[in-house]
N, C-alpha and C positions, 0 to 999 in steps of 0.2 A: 399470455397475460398482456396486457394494456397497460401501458405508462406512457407517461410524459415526461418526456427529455428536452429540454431548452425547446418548449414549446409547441410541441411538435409531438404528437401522438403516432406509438410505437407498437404492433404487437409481435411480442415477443415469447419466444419458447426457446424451454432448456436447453434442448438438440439445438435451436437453431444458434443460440450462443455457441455452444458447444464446438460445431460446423464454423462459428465463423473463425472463431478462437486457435483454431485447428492450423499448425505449422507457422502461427505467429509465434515471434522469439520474446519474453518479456523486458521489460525495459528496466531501467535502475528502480526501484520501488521508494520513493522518497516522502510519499503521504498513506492515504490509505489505499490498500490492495484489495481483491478478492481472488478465492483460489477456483479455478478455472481446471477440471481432469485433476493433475499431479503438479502443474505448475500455479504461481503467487504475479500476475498480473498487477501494475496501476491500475485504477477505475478509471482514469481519463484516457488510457490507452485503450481500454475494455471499450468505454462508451465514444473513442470514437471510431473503432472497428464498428461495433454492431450498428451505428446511425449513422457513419459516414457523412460526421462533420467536424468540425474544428473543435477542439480541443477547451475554444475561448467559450465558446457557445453554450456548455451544461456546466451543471457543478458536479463536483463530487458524489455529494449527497444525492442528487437526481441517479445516480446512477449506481449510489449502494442502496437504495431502497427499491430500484430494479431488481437487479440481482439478486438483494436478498428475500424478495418476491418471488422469484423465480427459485430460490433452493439453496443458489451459492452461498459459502461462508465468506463474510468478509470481514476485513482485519482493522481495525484502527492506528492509525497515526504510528509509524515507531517510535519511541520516547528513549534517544541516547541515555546510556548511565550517569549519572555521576560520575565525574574521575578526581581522587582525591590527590590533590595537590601537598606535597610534604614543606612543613614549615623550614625556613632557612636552618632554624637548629634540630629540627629532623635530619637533614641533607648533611650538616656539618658531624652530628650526630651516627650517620649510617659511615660516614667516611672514613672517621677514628674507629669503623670496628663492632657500630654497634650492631647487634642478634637482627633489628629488622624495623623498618617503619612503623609498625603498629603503637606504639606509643604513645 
């Protein structure tokens, strides 16, 4: 398949992903990912393995409409939970005893 990555026209095949993907370690996953065999890849790690350029040079997007041109899944943004915060008289509340936060 034929894309363009920061400019720069790429042709690109699954094996050859695959191949290059092959005994890379993945990195901390902090935007979006694609899954790559059995392992969850960054896209900016993925694109700058397969173009063999810097990181600054594509976007993200350049490189999940690759991929998912090419077959791969890929994942969007992780979105932390909520974490619920207990009001002071929750806290003073669970201290004397009480059954549980939900209230």
């Amino acid at each position: 398949m034929r894309c363009v990555i920061a400019r720069y026209p790429f042709d690109l095949t699954k094996s050859g992903v695959l191949d290059s993907m092959k005994g890379v370690t993945p990195e901390l996953i902090t935007g979006e990912s694609v899954t790559i065999g059995r392992r969850r890849y960054p896209v900016k790690q993925v694109g700058q393995v397969i173009t063999r350029q810097d990181r600054r040079d594509f976007t993200a997007d350049e490189v999940v409409r690759a991929m998912t041109g090419l077959g791969f899944t890929c994942h969007a943004r992780l979105e932390a939970a909520p974490v619920r915060v207990p009001t002071a008289v929750q806290t003073a509340s669970a201290l004397l005893g009480s059954a549980s936060l939900d209230g």
